[in-house]
C-alpha positions as CSV (number, residue, x, y, z in Angstrom):
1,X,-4.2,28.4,-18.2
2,X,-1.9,25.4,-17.5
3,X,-0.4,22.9,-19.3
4,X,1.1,19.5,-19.3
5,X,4.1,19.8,-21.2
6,X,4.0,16.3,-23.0
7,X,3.4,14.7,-26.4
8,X,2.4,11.6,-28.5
9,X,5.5,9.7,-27.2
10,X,7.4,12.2,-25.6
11,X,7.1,14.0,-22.3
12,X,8.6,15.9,-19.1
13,X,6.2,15.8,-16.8
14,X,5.8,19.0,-15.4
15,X,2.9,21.7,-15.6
16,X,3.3,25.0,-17.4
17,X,1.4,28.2,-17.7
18,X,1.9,31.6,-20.0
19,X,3.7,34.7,-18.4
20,X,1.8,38.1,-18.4
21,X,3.8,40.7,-18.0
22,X,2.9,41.2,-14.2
23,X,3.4,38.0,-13.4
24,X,7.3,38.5,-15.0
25,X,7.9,41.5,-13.0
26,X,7.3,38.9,-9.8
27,X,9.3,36.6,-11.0
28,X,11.8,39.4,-11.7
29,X,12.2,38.4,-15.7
30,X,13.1,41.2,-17.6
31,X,10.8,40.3,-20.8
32,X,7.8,38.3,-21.0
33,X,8.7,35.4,-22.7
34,X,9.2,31.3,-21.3
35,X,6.9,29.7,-19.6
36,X,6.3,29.2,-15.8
37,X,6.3,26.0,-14.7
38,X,3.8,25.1,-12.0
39,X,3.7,21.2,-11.5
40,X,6.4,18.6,-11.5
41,X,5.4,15.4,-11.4
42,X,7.4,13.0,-8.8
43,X,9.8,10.7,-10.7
44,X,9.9,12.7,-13.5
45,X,12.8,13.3,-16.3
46,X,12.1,17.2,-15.1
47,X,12.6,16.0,-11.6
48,X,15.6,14.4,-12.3
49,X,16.9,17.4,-14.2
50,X,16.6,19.6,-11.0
51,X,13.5,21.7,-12.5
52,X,11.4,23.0,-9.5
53,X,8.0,24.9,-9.3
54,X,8.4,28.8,-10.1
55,X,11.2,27.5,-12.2
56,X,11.1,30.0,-16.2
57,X,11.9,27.9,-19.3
58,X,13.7,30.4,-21.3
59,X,15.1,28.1,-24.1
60,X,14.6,24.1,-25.0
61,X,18.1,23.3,-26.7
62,X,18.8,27.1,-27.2
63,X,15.8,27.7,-29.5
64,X,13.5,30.4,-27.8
65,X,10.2,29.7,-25.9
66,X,7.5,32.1,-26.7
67,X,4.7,30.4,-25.2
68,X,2.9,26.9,-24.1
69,X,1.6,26.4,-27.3
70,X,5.4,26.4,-28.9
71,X,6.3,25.0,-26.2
72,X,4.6,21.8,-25.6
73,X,5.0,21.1,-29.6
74,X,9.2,21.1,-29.0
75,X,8.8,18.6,-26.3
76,X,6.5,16.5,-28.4
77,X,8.8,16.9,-31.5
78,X,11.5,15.4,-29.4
79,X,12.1,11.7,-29.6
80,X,12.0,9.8,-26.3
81,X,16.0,9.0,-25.0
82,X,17.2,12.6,-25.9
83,X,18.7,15.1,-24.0
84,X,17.6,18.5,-24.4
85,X,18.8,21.4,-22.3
86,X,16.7,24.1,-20.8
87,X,17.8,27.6,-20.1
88,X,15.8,28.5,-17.0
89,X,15.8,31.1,-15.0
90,X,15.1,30.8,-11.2
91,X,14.9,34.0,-8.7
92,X,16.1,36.2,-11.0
93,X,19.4,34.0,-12.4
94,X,19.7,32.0,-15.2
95,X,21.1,28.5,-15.4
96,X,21.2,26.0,-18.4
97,X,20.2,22.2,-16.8
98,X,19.8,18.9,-19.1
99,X,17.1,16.9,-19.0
100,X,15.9,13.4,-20.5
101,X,13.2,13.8,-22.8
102,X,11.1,10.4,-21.2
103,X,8.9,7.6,-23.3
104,X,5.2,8.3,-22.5
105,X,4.7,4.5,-22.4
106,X,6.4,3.8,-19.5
107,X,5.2,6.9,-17.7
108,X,1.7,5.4,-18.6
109,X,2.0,1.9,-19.2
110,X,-2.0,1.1,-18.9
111,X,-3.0,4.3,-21.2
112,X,-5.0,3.8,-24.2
113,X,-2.2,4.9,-26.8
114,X,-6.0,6.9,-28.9
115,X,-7.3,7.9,-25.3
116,X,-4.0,9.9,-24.6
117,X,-3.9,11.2,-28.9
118,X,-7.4,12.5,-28.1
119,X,-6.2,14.2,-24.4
120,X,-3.4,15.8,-26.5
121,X,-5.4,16.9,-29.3
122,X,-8.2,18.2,-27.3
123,X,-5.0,20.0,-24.7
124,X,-4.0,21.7,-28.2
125,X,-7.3,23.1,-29.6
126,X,-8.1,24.4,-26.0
127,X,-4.7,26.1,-26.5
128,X,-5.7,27.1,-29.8
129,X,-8.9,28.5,-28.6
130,X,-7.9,30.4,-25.5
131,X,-4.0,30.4,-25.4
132,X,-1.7,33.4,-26.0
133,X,-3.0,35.5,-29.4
134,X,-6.5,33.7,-30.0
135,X,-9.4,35.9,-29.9
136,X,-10.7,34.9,-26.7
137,X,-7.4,36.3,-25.2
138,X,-8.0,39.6,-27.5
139,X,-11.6,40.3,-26.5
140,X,-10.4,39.8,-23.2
141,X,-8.0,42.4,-23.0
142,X,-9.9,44.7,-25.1
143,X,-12.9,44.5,-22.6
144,X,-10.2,43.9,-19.3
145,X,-7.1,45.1,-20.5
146,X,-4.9,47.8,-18.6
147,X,-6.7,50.6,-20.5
148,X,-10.8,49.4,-19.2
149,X,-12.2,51.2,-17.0
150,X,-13.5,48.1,-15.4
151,X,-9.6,47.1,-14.9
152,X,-8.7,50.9,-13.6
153,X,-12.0,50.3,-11.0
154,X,-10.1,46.7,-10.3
155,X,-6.8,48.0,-9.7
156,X,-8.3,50.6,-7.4
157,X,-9.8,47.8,-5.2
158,X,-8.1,45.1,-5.5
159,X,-4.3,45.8,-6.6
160,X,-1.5,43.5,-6.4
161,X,-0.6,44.2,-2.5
162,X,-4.0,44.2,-1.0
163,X,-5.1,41.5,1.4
164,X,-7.5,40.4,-1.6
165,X,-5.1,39.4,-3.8
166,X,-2.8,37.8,-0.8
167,X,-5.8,35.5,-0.1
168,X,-6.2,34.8,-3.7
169,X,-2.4,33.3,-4.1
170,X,-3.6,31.2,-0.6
171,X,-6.7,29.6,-2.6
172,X,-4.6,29.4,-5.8
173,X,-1.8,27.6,-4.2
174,X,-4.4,25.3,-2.1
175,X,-5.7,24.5,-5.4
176,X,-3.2,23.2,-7.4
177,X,-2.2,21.0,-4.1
178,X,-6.4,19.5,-4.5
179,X,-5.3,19.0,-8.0
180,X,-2.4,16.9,-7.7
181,X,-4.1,14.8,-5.1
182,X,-6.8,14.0,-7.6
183,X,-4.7,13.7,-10.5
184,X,-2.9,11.1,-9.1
185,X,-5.2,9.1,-7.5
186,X,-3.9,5.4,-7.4
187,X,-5.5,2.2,-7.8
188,X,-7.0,1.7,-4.3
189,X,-8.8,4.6,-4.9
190,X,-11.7,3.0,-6.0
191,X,-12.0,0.2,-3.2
192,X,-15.2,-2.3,-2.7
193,X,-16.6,-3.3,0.4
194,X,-14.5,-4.9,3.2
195,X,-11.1,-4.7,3.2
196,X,-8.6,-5.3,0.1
197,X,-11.6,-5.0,-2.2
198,X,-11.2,-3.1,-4.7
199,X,-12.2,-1.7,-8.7
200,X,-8.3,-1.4,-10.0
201,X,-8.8,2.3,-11.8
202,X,-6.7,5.1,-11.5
203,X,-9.4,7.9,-12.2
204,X,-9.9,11.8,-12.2
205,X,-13.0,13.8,-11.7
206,X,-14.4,16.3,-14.2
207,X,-14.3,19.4,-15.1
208,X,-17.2,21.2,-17.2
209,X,-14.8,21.3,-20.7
210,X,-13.9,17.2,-20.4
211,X,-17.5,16.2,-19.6
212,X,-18.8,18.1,-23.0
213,X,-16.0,16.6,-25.0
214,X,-17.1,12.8,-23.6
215,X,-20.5,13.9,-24.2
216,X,-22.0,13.3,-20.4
217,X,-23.2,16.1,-17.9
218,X,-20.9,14.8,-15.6
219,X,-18.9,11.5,-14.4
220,X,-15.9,9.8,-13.5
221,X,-12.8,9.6,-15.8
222,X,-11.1,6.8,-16.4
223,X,-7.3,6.9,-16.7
224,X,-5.9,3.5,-16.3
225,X,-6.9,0.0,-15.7
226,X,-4.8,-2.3,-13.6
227,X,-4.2,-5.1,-15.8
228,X,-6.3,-8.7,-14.4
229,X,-8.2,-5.9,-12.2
230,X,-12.0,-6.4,-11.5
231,X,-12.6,-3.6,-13.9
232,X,-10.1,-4.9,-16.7
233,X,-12.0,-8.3,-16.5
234,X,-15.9,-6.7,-16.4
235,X,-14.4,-4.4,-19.7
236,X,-13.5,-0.8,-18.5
237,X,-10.9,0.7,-20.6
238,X,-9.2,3.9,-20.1
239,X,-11.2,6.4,-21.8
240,X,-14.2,5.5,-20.0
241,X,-16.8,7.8,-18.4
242,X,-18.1,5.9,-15.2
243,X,-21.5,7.7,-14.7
244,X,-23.2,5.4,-12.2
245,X,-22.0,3.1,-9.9
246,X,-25.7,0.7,-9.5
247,X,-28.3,3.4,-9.6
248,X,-26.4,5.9,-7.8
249,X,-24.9,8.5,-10.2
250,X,-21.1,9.8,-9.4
251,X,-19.0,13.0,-10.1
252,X,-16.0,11.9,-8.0
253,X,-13.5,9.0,-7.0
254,X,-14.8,9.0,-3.3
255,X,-18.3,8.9,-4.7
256,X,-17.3,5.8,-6.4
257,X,-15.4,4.6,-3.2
258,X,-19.3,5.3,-1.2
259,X,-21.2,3.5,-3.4
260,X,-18.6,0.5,-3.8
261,X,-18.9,0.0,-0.5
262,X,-22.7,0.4,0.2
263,X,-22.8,-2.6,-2.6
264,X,-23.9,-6.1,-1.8
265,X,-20.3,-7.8,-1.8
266,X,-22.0,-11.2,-2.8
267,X,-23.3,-9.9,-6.3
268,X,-21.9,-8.4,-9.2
269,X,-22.3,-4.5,-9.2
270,X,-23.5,-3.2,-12.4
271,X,-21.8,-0.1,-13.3
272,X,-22.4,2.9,-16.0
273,X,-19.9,4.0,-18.5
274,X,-20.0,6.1,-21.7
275,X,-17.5,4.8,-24.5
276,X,-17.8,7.0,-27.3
277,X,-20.5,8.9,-26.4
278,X,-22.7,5.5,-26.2
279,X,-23.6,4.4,-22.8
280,X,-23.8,0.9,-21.5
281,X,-23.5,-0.9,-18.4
282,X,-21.1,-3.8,-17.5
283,X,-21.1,-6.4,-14.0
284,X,-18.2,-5.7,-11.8
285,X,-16.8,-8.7,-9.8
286,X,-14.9,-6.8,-7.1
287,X,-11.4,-9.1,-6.7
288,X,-9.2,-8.4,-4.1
289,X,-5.4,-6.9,-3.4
């Protein structure tokens, strides 16, 4: 599982993931411990410390990492302005690089300061739930684990150098590309009809998880709202659930951007949130650029 290694106030911005022990031997570290990172965000105090994708966080300010979990609670404990330094090790070497812990505030200036507590909290029970030592992960290896027979049959037919897994890393890799062009959908991402209309959200589909927790079956999340935006002045806040966009019901950004645009320009488009589980619809006014 992966995640983003940030806090209440304090943040990196990078993506990290647990190491099993195959995965190590890959990334030629000689015990499993650290964790992998797998995203860094453009801009970043990560970026500007030189951390890359593939990059091992060994130790944060020479304490050990054992895992996300541990992990992700050091970079939160750390007040914004500090810097830290990370022992990483990249093919195979180590180096020690210093990094900037950054403010989450200015990373996010529009965030709802309970909407990003409740990301965080709900990123920390997941962990709790499914990281490294919960009982998911123990069922999971009892049932899975090296000594199954359903992994021996696995191994058999789909080990680590067969074509199967190759095309697996393809998708993988694909994947996380799909996610970070989601994730960081803009503002013009959900534009109105005609040119230099637009909503002024920066928003994220969802998956299965995020919709139960916000109590819909499925919808649009919203991250941001561009201050004096159309949506700002109709009442979306970050934290919202757009679920229908006039009577058509959405699941994505583009099917936001569709129906925007299908919209009489001329009238005020009623639009579908859920705010703390309660729906209710507001009148967007698209404004312009």
């Amino acid at each position: 599982m992966n995640w983003y290694a940030a806090g209440k106030g304090s943040y990196l911005g990078i993506g990290v993931q647990e190491i099993e022990p195959e995965r190590a031997r890959k990334l030629k570290i000689s015990e499993p411990h650290g964790v992998e990172i797998t995203h860094v965000g453009d801009d970043s105090p990560a970026a500007k410390a030189g951390l890359k994708e593939g990059d091992v966080v060994l130790e944060f300010n020479g304490q050990r990492v054992e895992g996300v979990e541990q992990f992700v609670r050091l970079v939160r404990e750390t007040p914004p302005g500090r810097t830290v330094k990370l022992l990483i090790d990249r093919d195979g070497k180590t180096q020690t690089l210093a990094a900037t812990v950054g403010d989450r505030k200015s990373f996010m200036p529009h965030m709802d300061p309970k909407f990003a507590e409740d990301m965080q909290k709900l990123g920390e029970e997941m962990s709790r739930q499914f990281g490294d030592g919960s009982k998911f992960q123990k069922d999971m290896q009892k049932e899975f684990g090296p000594d199954s027979k359903f992994r021996q049959d696995m191994e058999h037919q789909f080990g680590p150098d067969s074509q199967f897994q190759r095309d697996m890393q393809k998708l993988k890799d694909d994947m996380q590309k799909m996610h970070w062009d989601f994730d960081m959908h803009g503002p013009d991402m959900a534009e109105g009809p005609g040119k230099g209309l637009r909503l002024g959200i920066e928003s994220e589909p969802m998956g299965s998880q995020l919709a139960e927790f916000f109590g819909v079956k499925q919808g649009v999340l919203v991250r941001a709202v561009v201050d004096g935006s159309a949506a700002a002045k109709a009442g979306i806040k970050a934290g919202d659930v757009i679920v229908k966009v006039g009577s058509g019901e959405v699941g994505s950004p583009a099917q936001i951007t569709k129906l925007l645009k299908e919209a009489d320009a001329s009238q005020p488009v009623p639009v579908t949130v859920v705010r703390n589980k309660q729906e209710m619809t507001v009148n967007v006014t698209l404004g312009r650029k």
